[in-house]
C-alpha angles and dihedrals in degrees: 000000000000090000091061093061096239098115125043104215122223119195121193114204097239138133102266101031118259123204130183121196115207112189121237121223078260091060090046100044079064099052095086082058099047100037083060095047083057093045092045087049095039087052091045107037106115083045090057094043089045088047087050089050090057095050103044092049 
């Protein structure tokens, strides 16, 4: 995701590694998209996990 230019990554030199995303406006212009992805699976979810059932029978 860094390489998009939608977070912004902060590493803090710690042992273990430690590492902070801050969105961009890029990355915030696309949290209207991405909150509805998760509305549209959350409201279908049982309807997904029935349709991969199918498939994988």
């Amino acid at each position: 995701m860094p390489t998009c230019g939608a977070p912004i990554p902060a590493v803090h030199p710690t042992v273990p590694p430690r590492v902070e995303y801050t969105l961009t406006e890029a990355g915030h212009g696309l949290r209207a998209t991405v909150d509805r992805t998760w509305d549209w699976t959350y409201r279908y979810f049982r309807h997904i996990e029935s349709a991969r059932g199918r498939f994988e029978a």
